[in-house]
C-alpha positions in Angstrom: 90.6 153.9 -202.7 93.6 154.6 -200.7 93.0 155.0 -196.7 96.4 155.9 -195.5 99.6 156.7 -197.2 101.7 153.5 -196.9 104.9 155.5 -195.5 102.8 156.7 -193.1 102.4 153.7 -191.8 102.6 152.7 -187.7 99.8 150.0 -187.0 97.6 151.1 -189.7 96.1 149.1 -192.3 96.1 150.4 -196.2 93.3 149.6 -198.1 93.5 149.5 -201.8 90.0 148.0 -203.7 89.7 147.3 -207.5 87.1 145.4 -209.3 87.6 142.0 -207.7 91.0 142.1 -205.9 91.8 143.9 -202.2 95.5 145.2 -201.8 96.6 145.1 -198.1 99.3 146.7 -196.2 100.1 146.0 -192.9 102.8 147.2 -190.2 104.1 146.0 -187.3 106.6 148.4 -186.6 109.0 146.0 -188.5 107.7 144.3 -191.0 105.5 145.4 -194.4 103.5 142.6 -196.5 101.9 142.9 -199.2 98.8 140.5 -199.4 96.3 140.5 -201.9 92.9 138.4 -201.7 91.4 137.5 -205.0 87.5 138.2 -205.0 85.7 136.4 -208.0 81.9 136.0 -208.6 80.6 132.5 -208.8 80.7 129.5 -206.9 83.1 128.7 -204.4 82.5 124.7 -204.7 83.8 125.2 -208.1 86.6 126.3 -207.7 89.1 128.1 -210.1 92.5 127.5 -211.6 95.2 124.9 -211.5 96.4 122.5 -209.3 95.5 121.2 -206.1 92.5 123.6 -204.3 91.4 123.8 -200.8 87.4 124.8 -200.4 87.4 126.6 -196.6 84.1 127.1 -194.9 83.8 127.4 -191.1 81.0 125.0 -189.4 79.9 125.1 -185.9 80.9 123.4 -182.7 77.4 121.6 -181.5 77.8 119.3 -184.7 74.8 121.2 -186.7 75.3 120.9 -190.3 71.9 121.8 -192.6 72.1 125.9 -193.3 74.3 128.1 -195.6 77.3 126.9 -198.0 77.4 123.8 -196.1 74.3 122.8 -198.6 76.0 123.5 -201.1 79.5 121.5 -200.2 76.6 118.4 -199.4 75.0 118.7 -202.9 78.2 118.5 -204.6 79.7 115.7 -202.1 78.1 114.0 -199.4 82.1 113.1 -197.3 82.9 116.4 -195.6 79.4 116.2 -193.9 80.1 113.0 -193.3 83.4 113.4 -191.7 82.0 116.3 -190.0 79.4 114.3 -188.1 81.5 111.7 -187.5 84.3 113.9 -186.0 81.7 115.6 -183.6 80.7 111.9 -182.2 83.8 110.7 -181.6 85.5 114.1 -180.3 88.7 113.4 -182.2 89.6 112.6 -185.9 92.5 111.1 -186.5 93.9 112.7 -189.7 97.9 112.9 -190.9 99.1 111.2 -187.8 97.2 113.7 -185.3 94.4 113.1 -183.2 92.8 116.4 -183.5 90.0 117.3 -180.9 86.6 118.4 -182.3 86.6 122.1 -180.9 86.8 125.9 -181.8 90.1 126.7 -183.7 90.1 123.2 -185.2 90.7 122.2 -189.2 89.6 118.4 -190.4 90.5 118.4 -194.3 88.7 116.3 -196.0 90.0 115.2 -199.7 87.0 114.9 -202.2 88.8 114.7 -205.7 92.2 113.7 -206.7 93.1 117.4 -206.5 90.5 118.7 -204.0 89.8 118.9 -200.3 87.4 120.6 -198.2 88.5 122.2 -194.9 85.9 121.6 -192.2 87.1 124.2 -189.9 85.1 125.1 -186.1 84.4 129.2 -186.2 81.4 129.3 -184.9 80.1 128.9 -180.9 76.6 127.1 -181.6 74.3 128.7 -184.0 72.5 131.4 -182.5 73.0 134.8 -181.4 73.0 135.0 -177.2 72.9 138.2 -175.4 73.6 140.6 -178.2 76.8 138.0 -179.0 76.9 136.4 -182.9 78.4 132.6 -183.0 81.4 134.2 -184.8 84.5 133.3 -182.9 87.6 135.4 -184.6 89.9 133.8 -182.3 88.8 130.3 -183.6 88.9 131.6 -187.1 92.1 132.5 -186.8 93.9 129.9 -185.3 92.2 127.5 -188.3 92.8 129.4 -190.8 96.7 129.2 -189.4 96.3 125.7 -189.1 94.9 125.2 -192.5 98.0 127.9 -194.0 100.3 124.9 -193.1 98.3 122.0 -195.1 98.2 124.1 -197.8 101.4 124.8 -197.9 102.3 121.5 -197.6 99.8 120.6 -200.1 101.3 123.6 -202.4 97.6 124.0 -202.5 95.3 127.0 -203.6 92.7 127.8 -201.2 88.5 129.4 -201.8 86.4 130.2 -199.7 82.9 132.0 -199.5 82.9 135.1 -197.0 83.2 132.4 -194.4 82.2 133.4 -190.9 80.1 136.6 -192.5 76.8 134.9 -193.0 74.8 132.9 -190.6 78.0 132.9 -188.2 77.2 137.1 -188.1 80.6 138.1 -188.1 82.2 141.4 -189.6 83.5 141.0 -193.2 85.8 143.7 -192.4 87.4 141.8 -189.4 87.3 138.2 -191.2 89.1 139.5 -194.3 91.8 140.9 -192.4 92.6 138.0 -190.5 92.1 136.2 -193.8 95.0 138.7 -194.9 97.2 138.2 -192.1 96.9 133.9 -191.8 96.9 133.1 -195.2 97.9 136.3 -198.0 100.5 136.7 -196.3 102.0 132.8 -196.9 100.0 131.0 -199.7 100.6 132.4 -203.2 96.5 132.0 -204.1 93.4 132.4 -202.0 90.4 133.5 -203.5 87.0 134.8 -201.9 83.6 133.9 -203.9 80.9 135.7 -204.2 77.7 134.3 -206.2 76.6 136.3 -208.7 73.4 138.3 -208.0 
């Protein structure tokens, strides 16, 4: 389904679905990339292809770990809960030469395999709804998923994710996959969004 011609293009973006893969477009008066996120059914802590992979899920920032994917990323390996916890009593991890605060916006990778890490990364103001207001920060979202675009790019790594901030966290799919689009698609050669099968 096309939304909008692509040459008619200002600040518009041009949506393009198929079975499992989403076709962006976007403008900025200058500039036209074309982005493409690859939707797969199963499970994003196993994740597909080659090479070294990044798993991405966004936790909260009052150090709550116990609902949603996290389970799943704990069944499989207990360290990036681990790390987690530790990083929200201590304030600050210590990780590639950086002492990186535990806060909204921030990305702790934790490596679990020879070839794969977890990204711990703080998108989500506490764990509750408050005044109409979901725990889904965007802004935070973005500015990790930027930060994690540059490990995995220095990692030449491939990165998965569930529909992270679109669960629990209560934020609009719609909203989240564009900025997934726009941090990542539009700089990493792979990224892939799992959904399990139903």
């Amino acid at each position: 389904m096309i939304c909008h011609d692509p040459a008619d293009l200002t600040d518009l973006w041009v949506v393009k679905r198929e079975i499992f893969n989403a076709t962006y477009v976007v403008s900025d008066k200058q500039t036209k990339m074309l982005m493409e996120i690859n939707y797969v059914t199963g499970d994003a802590t196993v994740p597909q292809g080659e090479g070294v992979k990044i798993i991405a899920h966004v936790c909260n920032d009052i150090g709550g770990w116990g609902r949603g994917f996290v389970l799943a990323v704990s069944k499989r390996w207990p360290q990036p809960e681990r790390d987690y916890r530790d990083w929200h009593r201590q304030t600050y991890w210590s990780q590639d030469d950086e002492s990186i605060p535990f806060s909204l916006g921030k990305v702790q990778l934790v490596k679990i395999t020879s070839d794969t890490h977890v990204a711990n990364m703080i998108g989500q103001h506490g764990t509750t709804w408050k005044n109409g207001v979901p725990p889904v920060r965007y802004g935070a979202i973005r500015e990790a998923l930027r930060t994690l675009s540059t490990k995995a790019i220095r990692l030449n790594a491939s990165v998965h994710m569930p529909r992270i901030g679109a669960g629990l966290a209560g934020g609009e799919w719609k909203e989240i996959e564009r900025i997934i689009a726009e941090e990542l698609c539009s700089k990493l050669n792979s990224v892939s969004v799992y959904d399990l099968p139903k």
